[in-house]
C-alpha positions in Angstrom: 60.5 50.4 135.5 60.4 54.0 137.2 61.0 55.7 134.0 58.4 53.9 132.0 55.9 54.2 135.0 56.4 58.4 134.7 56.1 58.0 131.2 52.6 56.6 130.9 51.5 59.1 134.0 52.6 62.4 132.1 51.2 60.9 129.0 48.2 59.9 131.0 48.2 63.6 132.0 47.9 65.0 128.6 45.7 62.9 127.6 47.6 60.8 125.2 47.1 57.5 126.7 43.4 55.7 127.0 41.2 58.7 126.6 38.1 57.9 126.9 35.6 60.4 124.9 32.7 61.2 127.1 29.1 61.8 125.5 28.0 65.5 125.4 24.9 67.6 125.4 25.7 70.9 123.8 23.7 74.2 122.8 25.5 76.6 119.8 26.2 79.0 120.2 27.4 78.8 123.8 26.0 82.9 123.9 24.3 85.5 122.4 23.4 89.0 122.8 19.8 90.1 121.2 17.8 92.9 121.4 14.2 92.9 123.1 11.1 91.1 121.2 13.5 89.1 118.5 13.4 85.2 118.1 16.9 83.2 119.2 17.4 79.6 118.5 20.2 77.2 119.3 21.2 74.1 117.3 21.1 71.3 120.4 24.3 69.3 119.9 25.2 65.5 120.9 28.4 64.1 120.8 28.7 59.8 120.9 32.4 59.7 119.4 33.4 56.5 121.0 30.4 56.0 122.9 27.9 54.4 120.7 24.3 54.7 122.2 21.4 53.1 121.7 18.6 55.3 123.1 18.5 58.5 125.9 16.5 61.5 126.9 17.2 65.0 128.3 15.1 68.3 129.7 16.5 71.7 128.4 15.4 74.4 131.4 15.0 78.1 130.3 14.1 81.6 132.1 11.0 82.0 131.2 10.8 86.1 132.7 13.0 86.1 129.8 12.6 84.0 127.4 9.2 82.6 125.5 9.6 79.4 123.7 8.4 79.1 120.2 9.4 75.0 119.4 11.6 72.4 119.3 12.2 70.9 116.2 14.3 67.7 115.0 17.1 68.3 112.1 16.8 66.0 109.2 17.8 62.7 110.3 21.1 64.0 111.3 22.0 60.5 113.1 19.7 58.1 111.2 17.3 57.8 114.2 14.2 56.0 113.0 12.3 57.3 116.4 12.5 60.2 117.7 10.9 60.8 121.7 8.0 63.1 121.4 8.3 65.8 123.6 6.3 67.8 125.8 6.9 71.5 127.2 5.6 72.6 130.3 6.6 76.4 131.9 10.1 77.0 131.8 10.9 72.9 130.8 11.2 71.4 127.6 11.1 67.5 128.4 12.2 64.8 126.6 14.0 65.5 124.1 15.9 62.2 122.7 15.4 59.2 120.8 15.7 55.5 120.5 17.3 54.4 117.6 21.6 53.4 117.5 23.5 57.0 117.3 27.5 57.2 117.2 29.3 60.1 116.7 28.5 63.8 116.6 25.9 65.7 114.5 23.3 68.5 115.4 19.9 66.9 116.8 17.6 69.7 116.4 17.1 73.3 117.0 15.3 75.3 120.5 13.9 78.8 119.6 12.4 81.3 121.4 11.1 84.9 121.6 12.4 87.4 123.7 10.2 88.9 126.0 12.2 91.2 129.1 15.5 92.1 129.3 18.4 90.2 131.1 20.6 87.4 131.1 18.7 83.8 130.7 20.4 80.0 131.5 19.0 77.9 129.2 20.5 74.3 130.8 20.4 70.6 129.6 20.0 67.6 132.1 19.6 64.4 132.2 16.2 62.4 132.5 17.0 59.1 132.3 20.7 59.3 130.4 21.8 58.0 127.4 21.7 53.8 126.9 24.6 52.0 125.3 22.2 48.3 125.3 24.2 47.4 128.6 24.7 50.1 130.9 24.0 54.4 130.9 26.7 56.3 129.5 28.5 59.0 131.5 27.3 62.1 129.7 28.3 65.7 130.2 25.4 68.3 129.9 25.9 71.9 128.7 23.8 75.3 128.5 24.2 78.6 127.0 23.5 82.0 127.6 21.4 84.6 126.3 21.7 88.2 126.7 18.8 90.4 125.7 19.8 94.2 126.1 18.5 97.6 124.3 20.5 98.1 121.3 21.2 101.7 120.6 22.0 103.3 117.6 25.4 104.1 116.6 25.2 108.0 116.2 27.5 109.1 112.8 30.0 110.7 114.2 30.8 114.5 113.8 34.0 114.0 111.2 31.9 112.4 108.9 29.7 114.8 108.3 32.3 117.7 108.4 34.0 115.6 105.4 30.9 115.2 104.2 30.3 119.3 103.4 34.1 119.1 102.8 33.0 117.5 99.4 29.9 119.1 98.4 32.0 122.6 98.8 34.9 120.9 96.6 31.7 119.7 94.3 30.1 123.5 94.0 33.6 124.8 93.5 34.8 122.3 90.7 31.4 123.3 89.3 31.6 126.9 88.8 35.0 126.9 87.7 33.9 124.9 84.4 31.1 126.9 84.1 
């Protein structure tokens, strides 16, 4: 009995036995690095793989010294959803965002996107309003966020060898030139 009691504990530990998936909130990509006064969006990612739901909302929180938002929009239909929540933004807080309809599995809900307008690192952060609704009880639900660099880009200068090998050719050019003329 003590062997077979170890055996489902180290299976238990590497997750072999009874997983349980838990829901997720995700944004994609998790970063990015832009330069100043150029548009970033994410694709906002849920994930109901063994956790069926029937309706849920959540806010997405962004730097706003940083970040300007330009709209969030809803894929096509990516779960089937007949109703999608309307949502609202207010400064630095896009509420809402969810729907009510049965969703199971994983797909991509919808896309956030912004304009950049400073220069920094922003959070952009999901959490829960009300959590997601199975028909009998909330769902456990992890939330996630992403990051979004916005830095001067400089340009990469051409380096000295190329344009010494550059001249390299134009004088093998004029040389192979005169010698056929």
């Amino acid at each position: 009995m003590k062997k077979l009691t170890k055996l489902v504990f180290i299976l238990a530990q590497l997750g072999l036995v009874g997983a349980v998936h838990a829901a997720s909130v995700s944004l994609s990509p998790a970063s990015q690095t832009v330069a100043p006064s150029t548009t970033v969006s994410f694709d906002v990612n849920l994930d109901f793989t063994g956790t069926p739901v029937i309706s849920g909302w959540f806010n997405l929180s962004y730097d706003t010294s940083i970040l300007d938002l330009i709209s969030f929009s809803y894929g096509s239909n990516t779960f089937g959803v007949s109703t999608l929540a309307v949502n609202t933004s207010t400064d630095g807080l896009v509420q809402g965002i969810g729907f009510a309809g049965s969703v199971s599995g994983a797909g991509t809900l919808g896309t956030v996107t912004f304009n950049t307008t400073g220069l920094g690192t922003a959070n952009l952060n999901t959490a829960a309003v009300s959590g997601f609704y199975n028909g009998s009880s909330y769902v456990a639900t992890t939330y996630g966020g992403a990051l979004v660099e916005v830095a001067e880009i400089s340009e990469v200068p051409v380096p000295a060898a190329a344009w010494l090998m550059g001249s390299g050719l134009a004088a093998l050019g004029l040389g192979f030139r005169r010698r056929n003329a």
